[in-house]
ZAMARGU-4260 file (C-alpha; in steps of 0.2 Angstrom, whole numbers, plus 5000, padded with zeros to 4 digits):
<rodrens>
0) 4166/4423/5282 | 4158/4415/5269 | 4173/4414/5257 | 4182/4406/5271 | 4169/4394/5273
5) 4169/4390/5255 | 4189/4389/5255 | 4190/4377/5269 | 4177/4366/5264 | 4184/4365/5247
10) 4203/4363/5252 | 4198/4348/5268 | 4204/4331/5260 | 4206/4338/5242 | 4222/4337/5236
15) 4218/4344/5219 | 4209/4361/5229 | 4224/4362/5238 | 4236/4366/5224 | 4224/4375/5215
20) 4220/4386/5232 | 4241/4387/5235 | 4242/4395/5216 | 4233/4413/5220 | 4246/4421/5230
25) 4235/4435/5234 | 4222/4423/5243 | 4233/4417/5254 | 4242/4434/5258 | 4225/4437/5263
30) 4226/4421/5274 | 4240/4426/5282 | 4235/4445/5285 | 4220/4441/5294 | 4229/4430/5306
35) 4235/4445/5314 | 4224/4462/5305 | 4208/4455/5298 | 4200/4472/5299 | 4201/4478/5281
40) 4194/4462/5275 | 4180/4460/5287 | 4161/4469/5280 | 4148/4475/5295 | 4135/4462/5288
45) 4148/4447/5293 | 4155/4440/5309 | 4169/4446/5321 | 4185/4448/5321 | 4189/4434/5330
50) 4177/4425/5319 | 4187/4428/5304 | 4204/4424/5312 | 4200/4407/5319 | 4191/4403/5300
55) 4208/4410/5294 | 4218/4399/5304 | 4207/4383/5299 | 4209/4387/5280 | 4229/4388/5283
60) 4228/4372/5293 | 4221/4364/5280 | 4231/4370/5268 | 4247/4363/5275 | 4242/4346/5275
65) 4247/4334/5260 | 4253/4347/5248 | 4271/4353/5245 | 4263/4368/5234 | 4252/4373/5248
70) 4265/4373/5260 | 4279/4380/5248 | 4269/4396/5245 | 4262/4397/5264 | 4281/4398/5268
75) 4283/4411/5255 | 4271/4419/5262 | 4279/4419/5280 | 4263/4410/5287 | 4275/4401/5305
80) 4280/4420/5307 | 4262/4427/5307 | 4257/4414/5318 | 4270/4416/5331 | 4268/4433/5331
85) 4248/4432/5334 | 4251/4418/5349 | 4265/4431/5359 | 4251/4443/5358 | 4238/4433/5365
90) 4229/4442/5381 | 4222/4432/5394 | 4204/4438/5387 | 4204/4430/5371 | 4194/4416/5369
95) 4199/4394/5369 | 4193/4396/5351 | 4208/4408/5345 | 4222/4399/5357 | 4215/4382/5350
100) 4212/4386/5332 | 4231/4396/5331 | 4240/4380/5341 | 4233/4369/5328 | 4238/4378/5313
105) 4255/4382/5319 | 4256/4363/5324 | 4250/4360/5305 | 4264/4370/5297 | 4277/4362/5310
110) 4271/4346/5306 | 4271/4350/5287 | 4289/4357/5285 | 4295/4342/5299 | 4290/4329/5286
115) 4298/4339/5271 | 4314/4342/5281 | 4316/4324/5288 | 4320/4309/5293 | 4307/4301/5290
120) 4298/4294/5309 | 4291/4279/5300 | 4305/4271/5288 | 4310/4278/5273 | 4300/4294/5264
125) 4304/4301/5248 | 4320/4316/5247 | 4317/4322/5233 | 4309/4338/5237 | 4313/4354/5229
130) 4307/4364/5247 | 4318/4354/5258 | 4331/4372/5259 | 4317/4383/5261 | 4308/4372/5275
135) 4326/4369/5285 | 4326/4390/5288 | 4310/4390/5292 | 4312/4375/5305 | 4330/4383/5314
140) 4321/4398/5314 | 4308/4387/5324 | 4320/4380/5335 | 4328/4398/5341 | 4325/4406/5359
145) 4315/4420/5353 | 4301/4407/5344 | 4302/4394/5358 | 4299/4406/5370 | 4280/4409/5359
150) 4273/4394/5357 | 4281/4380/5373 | 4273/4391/5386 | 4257/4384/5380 | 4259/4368/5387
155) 4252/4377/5403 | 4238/4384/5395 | 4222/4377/5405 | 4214/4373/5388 | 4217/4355/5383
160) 4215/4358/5365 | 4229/4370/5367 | 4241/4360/5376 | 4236/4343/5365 | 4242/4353/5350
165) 4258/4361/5355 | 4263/4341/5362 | 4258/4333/5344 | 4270/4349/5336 | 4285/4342/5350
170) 4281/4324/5344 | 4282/4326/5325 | 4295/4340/5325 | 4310/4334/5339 | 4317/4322/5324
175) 4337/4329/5326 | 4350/4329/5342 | 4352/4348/5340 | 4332/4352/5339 | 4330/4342/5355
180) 4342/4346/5364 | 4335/4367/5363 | 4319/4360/5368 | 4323/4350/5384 | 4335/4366/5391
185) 4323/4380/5387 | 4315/4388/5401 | 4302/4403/5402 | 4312/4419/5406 | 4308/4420/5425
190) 4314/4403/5428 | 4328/4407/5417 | 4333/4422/5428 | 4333/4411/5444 | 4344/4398/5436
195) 4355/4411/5432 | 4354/4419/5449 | 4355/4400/5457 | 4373/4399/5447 | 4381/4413/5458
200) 4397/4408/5466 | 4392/4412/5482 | 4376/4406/5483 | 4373/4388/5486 | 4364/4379/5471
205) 4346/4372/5476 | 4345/4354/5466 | 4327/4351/5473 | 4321/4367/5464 | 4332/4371/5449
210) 4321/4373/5434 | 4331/4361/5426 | 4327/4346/5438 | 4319/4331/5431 | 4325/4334/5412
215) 4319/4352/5411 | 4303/4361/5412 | 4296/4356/5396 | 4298/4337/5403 | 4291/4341/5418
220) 4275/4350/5410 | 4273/4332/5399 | 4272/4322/5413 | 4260/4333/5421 | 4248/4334/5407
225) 4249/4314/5409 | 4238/4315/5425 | 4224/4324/5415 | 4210/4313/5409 | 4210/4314/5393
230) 4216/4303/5382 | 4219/4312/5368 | 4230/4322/5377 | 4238/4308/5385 | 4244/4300/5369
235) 4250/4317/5363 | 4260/4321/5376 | 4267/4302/5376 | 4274/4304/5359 | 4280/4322/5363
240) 4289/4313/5378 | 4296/4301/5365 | 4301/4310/5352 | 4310/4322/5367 | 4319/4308/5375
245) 4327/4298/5360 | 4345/4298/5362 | 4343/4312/5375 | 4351/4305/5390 | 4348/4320/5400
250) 4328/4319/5399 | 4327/4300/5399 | 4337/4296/5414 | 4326/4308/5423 | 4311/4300/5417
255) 4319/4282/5419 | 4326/4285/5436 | 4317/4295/5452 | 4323/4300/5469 | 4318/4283/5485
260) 4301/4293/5489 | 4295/4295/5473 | 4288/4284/5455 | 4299/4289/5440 | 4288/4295/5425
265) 4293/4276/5415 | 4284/4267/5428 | 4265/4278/5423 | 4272/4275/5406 | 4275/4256/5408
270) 4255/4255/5414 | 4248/4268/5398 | 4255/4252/5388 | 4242/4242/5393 | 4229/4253/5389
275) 4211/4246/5380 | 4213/4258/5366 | 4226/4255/5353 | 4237/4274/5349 | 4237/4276/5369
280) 4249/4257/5369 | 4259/4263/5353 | 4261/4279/5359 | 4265/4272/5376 | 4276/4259/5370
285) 4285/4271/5360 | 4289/4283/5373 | 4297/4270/5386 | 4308/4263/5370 | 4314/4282/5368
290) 4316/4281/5390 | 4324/4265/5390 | 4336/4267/5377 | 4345/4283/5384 | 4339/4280/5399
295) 4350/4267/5403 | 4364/4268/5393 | 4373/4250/5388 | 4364/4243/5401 | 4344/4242/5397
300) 4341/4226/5399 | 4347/4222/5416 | 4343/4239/5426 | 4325/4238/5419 | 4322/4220/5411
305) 4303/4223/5418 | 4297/4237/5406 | 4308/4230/5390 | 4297/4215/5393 | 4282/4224/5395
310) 4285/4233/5378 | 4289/4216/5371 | 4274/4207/5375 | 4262/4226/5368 | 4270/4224/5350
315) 4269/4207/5348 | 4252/4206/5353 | 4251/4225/5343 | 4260/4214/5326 | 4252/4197/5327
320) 4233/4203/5328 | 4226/4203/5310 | 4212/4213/5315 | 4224/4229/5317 | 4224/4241/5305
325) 4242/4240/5293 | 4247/4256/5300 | 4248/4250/5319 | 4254/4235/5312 | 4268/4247/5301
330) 4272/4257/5320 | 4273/4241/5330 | 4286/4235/5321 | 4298/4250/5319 | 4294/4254/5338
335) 4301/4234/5340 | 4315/4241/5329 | 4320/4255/5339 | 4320/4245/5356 | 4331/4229/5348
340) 4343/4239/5336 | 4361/4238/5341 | 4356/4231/5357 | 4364/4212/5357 | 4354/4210/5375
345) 4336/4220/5369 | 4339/4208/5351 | 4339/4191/5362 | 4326/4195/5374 | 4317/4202/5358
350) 4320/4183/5350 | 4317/4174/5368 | 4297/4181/5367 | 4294/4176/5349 | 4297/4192/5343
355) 4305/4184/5325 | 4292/4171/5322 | 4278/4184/5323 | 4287/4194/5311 | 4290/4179/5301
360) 4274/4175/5301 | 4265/4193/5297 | 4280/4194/5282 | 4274/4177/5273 | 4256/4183/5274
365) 4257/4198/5264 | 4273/4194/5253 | 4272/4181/5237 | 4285/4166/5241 | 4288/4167/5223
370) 4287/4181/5212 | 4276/4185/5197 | 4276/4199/5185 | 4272/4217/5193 | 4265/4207/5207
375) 4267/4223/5217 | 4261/4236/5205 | 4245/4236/5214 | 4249/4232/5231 | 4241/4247/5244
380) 4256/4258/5248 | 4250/4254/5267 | 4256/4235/5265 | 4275/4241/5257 | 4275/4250/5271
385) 4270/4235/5284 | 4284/4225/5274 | 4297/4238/5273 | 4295/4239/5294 | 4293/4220/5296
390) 4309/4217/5288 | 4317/4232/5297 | 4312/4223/5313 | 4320/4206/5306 | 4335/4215/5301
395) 4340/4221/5319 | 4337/4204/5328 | 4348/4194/5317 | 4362/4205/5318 | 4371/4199/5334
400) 4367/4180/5335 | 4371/4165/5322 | 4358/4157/5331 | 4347/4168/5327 | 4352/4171/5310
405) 4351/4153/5304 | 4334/4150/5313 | 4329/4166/5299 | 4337/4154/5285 | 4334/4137/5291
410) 4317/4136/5304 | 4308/4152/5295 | 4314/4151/5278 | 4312/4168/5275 | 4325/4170/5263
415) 4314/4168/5246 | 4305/4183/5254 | 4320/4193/5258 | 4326/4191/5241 | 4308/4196/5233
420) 4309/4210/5242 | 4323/4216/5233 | 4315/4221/5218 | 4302/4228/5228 | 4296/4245/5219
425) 4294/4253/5234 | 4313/4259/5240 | 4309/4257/5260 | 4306/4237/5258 | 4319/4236/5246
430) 4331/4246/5258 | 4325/4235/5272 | 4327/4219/5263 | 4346/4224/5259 | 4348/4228/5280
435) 4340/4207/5281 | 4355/4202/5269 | 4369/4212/5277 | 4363/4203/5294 | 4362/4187/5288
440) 4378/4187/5279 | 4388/4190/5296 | 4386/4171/5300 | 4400/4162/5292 | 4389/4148/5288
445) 4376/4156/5281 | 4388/4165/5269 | 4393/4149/5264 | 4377/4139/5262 | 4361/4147/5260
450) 4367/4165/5254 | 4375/4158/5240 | 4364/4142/5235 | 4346/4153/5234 | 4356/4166/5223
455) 4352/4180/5239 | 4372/4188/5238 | 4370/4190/5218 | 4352/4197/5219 | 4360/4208/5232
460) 4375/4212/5222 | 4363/4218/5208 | 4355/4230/5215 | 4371/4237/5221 | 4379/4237/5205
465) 4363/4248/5199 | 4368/4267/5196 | 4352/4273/5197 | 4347/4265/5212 | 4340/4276/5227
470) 4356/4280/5237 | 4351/4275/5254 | 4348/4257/5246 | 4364/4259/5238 | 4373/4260/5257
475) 4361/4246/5263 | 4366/4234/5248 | 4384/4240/5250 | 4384/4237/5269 | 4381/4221/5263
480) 4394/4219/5250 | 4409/4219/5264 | 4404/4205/5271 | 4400/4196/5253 | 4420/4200/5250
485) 4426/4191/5265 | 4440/4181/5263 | 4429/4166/5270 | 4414/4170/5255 | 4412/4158/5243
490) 4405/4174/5232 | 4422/4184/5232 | 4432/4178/5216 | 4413/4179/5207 | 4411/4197/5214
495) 4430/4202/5209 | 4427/4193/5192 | 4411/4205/5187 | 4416/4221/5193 | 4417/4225/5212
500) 4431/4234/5214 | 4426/4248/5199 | 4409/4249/5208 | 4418/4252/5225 | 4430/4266/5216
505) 4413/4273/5212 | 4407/4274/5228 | 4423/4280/5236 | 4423/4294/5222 | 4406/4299/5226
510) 4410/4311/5241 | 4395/4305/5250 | 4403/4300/5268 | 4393/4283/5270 | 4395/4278/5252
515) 4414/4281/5253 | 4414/4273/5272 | 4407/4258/5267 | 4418/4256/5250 | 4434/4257/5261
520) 4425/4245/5272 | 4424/4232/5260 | 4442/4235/5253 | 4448/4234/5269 | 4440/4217/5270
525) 4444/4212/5254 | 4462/4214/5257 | 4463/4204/5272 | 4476/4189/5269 | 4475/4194/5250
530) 4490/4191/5238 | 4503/4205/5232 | 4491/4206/5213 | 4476/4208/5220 | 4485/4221/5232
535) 4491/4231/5216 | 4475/4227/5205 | 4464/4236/5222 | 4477/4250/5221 | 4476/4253/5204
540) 4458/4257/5207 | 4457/4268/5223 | 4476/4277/5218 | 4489/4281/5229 | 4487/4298/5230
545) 4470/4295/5237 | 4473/4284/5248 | 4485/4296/5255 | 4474/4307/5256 | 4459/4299/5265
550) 4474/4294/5279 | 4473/4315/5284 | 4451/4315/5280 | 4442/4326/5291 | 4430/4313/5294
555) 4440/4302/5307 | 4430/4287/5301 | 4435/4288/5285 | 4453/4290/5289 | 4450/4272/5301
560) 4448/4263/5287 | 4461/4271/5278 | 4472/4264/5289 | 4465/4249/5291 | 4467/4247/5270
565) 4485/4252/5274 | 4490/4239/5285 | 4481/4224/5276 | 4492/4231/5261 | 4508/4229/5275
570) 4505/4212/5278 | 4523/4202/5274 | 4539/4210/5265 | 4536/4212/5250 | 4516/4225/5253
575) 4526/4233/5265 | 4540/4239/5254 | 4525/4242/5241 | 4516/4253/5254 | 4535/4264/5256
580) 4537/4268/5238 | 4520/4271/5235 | 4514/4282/5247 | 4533/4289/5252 | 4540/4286/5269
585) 4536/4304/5271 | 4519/4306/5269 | 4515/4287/5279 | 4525/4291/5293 | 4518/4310/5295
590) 4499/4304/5294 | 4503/4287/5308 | 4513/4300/5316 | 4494/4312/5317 | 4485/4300/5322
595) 4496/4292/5335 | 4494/4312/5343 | 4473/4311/5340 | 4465/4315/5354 | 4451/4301/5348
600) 4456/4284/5355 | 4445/4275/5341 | 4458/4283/5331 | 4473/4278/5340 | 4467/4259/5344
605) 4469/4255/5322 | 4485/4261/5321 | 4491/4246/5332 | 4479/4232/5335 | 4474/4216/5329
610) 4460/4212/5319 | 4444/4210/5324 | 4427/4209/5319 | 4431/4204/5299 | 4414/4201/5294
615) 4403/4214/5296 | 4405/4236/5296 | 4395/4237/5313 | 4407/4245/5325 | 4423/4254/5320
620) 4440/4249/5331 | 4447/4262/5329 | 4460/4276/5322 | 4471/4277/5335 | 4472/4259/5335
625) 4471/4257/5319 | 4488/4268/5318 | 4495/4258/5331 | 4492/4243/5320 | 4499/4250/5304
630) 4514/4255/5314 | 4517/4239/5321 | 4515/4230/5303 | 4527/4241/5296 | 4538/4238/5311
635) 4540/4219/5305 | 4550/4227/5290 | 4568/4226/5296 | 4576/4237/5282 | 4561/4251/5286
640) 4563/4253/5305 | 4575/4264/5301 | 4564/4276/5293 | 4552/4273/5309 | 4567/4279/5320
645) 4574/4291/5312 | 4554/4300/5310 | 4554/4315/5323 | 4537/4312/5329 | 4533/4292/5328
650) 4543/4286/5345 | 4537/4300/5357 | 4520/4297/5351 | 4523/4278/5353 | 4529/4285/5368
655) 4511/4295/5373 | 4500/4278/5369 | 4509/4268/5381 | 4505/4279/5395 | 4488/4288/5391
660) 4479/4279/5379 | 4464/4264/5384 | 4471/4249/5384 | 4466/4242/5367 | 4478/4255/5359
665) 4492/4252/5373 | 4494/4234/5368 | 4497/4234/5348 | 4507/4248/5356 | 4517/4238/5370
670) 4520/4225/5355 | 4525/4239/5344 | 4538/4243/5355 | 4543/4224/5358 | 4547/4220/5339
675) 4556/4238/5336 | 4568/4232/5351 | 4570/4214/5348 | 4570/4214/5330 | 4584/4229/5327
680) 4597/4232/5342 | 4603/4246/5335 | 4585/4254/5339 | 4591/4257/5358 | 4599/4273/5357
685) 4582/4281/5347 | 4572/4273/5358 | 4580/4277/5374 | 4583/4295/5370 | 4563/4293/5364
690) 4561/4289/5385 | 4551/4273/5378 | 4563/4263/5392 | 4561/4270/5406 | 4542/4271/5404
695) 4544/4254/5402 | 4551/4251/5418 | 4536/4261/5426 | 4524/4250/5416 | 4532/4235/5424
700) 4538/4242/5444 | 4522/4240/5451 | 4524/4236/5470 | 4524/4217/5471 | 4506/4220/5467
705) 4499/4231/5477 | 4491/4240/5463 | 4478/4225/5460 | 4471/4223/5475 | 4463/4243/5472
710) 4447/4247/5465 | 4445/4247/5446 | 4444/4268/5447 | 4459/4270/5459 | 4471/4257/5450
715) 4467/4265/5433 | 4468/4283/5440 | 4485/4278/5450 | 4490/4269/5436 | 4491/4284/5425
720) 4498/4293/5437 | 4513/4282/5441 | 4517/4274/5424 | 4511/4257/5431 | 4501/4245/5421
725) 4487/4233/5426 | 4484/4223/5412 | 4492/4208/5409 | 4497/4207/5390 | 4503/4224/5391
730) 4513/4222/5405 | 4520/4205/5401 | 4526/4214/5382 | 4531/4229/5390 | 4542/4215/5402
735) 4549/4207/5389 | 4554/4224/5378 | 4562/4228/5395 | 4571/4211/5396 | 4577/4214/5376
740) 4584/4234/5382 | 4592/4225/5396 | 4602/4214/5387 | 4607/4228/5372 | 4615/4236/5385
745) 4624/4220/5394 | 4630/4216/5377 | 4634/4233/5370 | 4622/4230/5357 | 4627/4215/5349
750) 4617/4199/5353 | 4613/4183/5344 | 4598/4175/5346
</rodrens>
């Protein structure tokens, strides 16, 4: 007992004891053997067993904190195993002290191996860690059936400390789809056995008590620790709530949503917000971000504008007080982050409640408007980090609105600061001061004006040029760079004369999937409208071959904007007959023909639409439209519409996307069809043998109209069903094809127009 004493006394907020203490592998065997067998280690003159196994347990707690030494050789030394074996053989006459002291070391370790695993929870931590593969076993291993089923039925323990413990482990460890979706669908073997049992075909399913009602048992534990008094525990079990309804649409709409006769958990949630003491709002404010968010999908604002607001006003209050501490300050704003972030409605109501200017006003107040030599090399790593989350916040409110955007550049002036941030030693603020310029630079004007004049695009094309940059930097600067190399930037001839296509070849050879997204990104907008050289000079770069080649990738995105590069370079005559010889009809008809047959409608839509969205890499349109696209570019070329109609897949395909796809890929499609018919006359036989005709006179025979008075379900359902078409562009191409087939076949093929 004594030694154990000594140990954690030595090891408790000592860094340097730590790794000197993680170095004698036989002490910490000893560690982990009396977690479960203290026996040949304890003398008659000392304390108990238990004794010795809750001082154990504290000594490994310790340990795992703040040392990847430590917690390398704890893993090596199978200390989660030992601990989840010692909890499934607790009795119900061991005392608070073992199921507390146990519950907080395991949480320790959890906690530990979370944060070397990642993503980070709080912006951007380091990744180089030579333990991340060894932790990632251990945490699966964490995440299976047989270890859930130890330590999650603790959150009915009658203990607080016991329950507090295992709801801080769900809160820092639920950080990936996979880990929480095994946690909100677990339940404890006897309610597993009734679920089963309840599933039997002839019996009928009781909804009011399936274990899995209300997002699952662990949810419905949560929120019942929330009715304890203690708010300790109530600010755990918050952020386990949090961290298990992010992007979990099967908790949160249970705890957004409740049956007539009952308050849903968000509304208890809603009121922990306004608490007095500070963790209880961020913690509150946090979980109904997480409910709201995947609680109502695409439409958060207007189902539950009320507790967006009342999150609102918390972290604004939360990231304008200068008496809170830099770390509240740091959460407030990413919390702010998560509600607004690809949210255009969230972003505006975000901006409409002085959410910017508070952010403008904290950024000024802790960044130099002009900066001097190593002006950072002292800063507290607490205030990069209050920066980095600042910005962050910035970043996702200017992304949707040029309102927005140029109150940032013109009312705030928060450029010089943005631009500072850049060469920011610490790579969080210098990530999010790349996320500011890739927003701002979607506004046309500010591209034009204020990006360019204060030197903001090149600072930002430095730092993307720089090979030893951090790599998640890297994709924020380069995020940036597409929309730098619109067609309407000022910057792109001066970023084509120093380098930016070999720096994009780079990227697109670096096998990273965002890197190389990205890089096609910008060549796809850099080819937009471009002349026949700079078509060849890009192609020299990326190469044919792998071109053709990212047009089969396995990552669909990737193969998007392939396409969307292919049918920029098939814009007029002459890229056209370029893209032929090149690639070979062979090859680009077989991959348009894949991706016209995807399953995946984004992939269709690309192959035949029209562009959109030129200036920014936000959403994707598409690979099937994308196909559609390409298609319909190459179908301009009158001497290669042979080669589309002699291709044994292309017209039933063509075929498949008039009649099953969504209508963005059904009208580059419908168009498709149009200039193929109008354009070469000879195409009728191909195309009627194809059945494209005759579907085009189901597309158009719809009842004098009887279709559009139906609901919006029934029209589309019936629609499908009987080869009508309810939307106008489609219908009035698909009318006009008809018209063009109509008169091939009055004239025998031969008519003038």
């Amino acid at each position: 007992m004594s030694t154990l004493k000594q140990a954690k006394n030595a090891v408790i907020g000592n860094p340097t004891a730590k790794r000197a203490l993680a170095k004698d592998d036989a002490f910490i065997r000893m560690l982990v053997d009396c977690i479960n067998e203290p026996a040949p280690y304890i003398q008659s003159s000392q304390g108990s067993k238990d004794d010795v196994r809750v001082e154990a347990a504290h000594v490994l707690a310790s340990l795992a904190y703040g040392s990847s030494d430590a917690l390398q050789s704890l893993l090596r030394a199978n200390a989660h195993q030992a601990f989840l074996f010692a909890i499934s053989n607790f009795q119900p006459s061991d005392s608070p002290a073992i199921k507390a002291a146990f519950a907080r070391a395991l949480r320790a370790l959890v906690v530990a191996i979370a944060e070397t695993v990642g993503p980070s929870q709080w912006g951007l931590q380091d990744q180089a860690s030579e333990l991340r593969e060894e932790a990632t076993i251990a945490f699966d291993y964490l995440f299976q059936l047989e270890a859930l089923d130890v330590y999650l039925p603790l959150l009915v323990d009658p203990f607080s400390q016991t329950c507090n413990s295992i709801a801080q482990l769900l809160a820092s460890a639920l950080r990936s789809q996979s880990y929480r979706i095994a946690v909100s669908e677990w339940l404890p073997q006897i309610e597993r056995h009734k679920e089963v049992k309840g599933k039997r075909g002839w019996e009928k399913p009781d909804a009011v008590n399936s274990p899995s009602r209300q997002g699952g048992w662990v949810a419905r534990q949560l929120v019942a620790l929330l009715q304890r008094k203690d708010t300790k525990l109530q600010e755990a079990v918050l952020s386990a709530l949090a961290s298990l309804a992010k992007d979990n649409p099967a908790v949160a709409t249970k705890l957004a949503k409740a049956p007539p006769d009952q308050k849903p958990a968000l509304s208890l949630v809603i009121s922990m917000c306004k608490s007095r003491i500070t963790d209880m709002q961020l913690a509150a404010c946090l979980c109904a971000t997480s409910v709201i968010r995947a609680g109502f999908p695409g439409h958060s604002l207007q189902s539950d504008p009320t507790s967006s607001m009342t999150v609102i006003h918390v972290i604004n209050s939360l990231i304008s007080s200068e008496s809170e501490t830099p770390r509240t300050r740091t959460k407030a704003c990413f919390i702010l982050y998560q509600l607004a972030c690809d949210d255009k409605d969230l972003c505006q109501l975000a901006y409409d409640r002085g959410s910017l200017e508070k952010l403008a006003t904290l950024i000024k107040a802790i960044t130099p408007s002009e900066a001097s030599m190593d002006w950072d090399e002292d800063e507290p790593e607490s205030i990069s980090s209050l920066r980095e989350a600042g910005l962050t916040a910035i970043a996702a409110i200017a992304l949707f609105d040029n309102d927005i955007r140029c109150d940032v550049t013109d009312n705030l002036r928060l450029i010089p600061y943005i631009q500072i941030s850049l060469a920011q030693r610490h790579v969080g603020v210098r990530y999010a001061a790349c996320q500011c310029a890739r927003a701002l630079s979607r506004a046309v004007s500010v591209l034009r004006t204020n990006i360019v004049d204060t030197g903001l695009g090149l600072a930002v094309y430095q730092i993307f040029r720089k090979k030893d940059e951090d790599p998640r930097v890297t994709l924020a600067a380069s995020a940036a760079i597409c929309n730098l190399v619109n067609d309407f930037s000022p910057l792109r001839a001066v970023l084509l004369e120093q380098g930016v296509i070999e720096r994009l070849v780079q990227l697109l050879s670096s096998r990273e999937q965002g890197l190389m997204l990205n890089a096609l990104w910008a060549f796809k907008n850099l080819l937009y409208k471009s002349t026949i050289e700079l078509k060849r000079q890009v192609m020299q770069g990326i190469g044919w071959n792998e071109l053709a080649s990212l047009l089969l990738h396995e990552d669909l995105r990737l193969q998007e904007q392939a396409f969307h590069v292919v049918r920029h370079l098939a814009d007029g005559d002459e890229g056209i007959e370029m893209v032929f010889q090149e690639v070979g009809s062979d090859v680009l008809l077989g991959s348009l023909s894949q991706a016209l047959e995807s399953e995946n409608d984004d992939v269709l839509r690309q192959v035949t639409c029209s562009i959109s969205e030129r200036a920014s890499p936000l959403l994707t349109m598409g690979l099937c439209t994308k196909a559609v696209c390409v298609l319909g570019n190459l179908a301009n070329s009158s001497p290669r519409q042979r080669d589309i109609l002699a291709h044994p897949r292309i017209l039933s395909s063509l075929r498949s996307c008039l009649v099953d796809a969504k209508v963005e890929v059904r009208r580059p499609a419908a168009a498709c069809v149009l200039e193929l018919v109008r354009a070469n006359p000879r195409s009728h036989r191909e195309l009627h043998e194809a059945g494209i005709d005759s579907t085009l006179r189901h597309m158009c025979d719809y009842g004098g109209g009887g279709i559009l008075s139906l609901s919006p379900t029934t029209r589309y359902s019936m629609g499908l069903q009987m080869g009508m078409e309810d939307d106008r562009e489609v219908k009035e191409k698909a009318r006009e094809a008809l018209h063009w087939f109509e008169h091939i076949t009055l004239h025998g093929g031969d008519i003038g127009i």
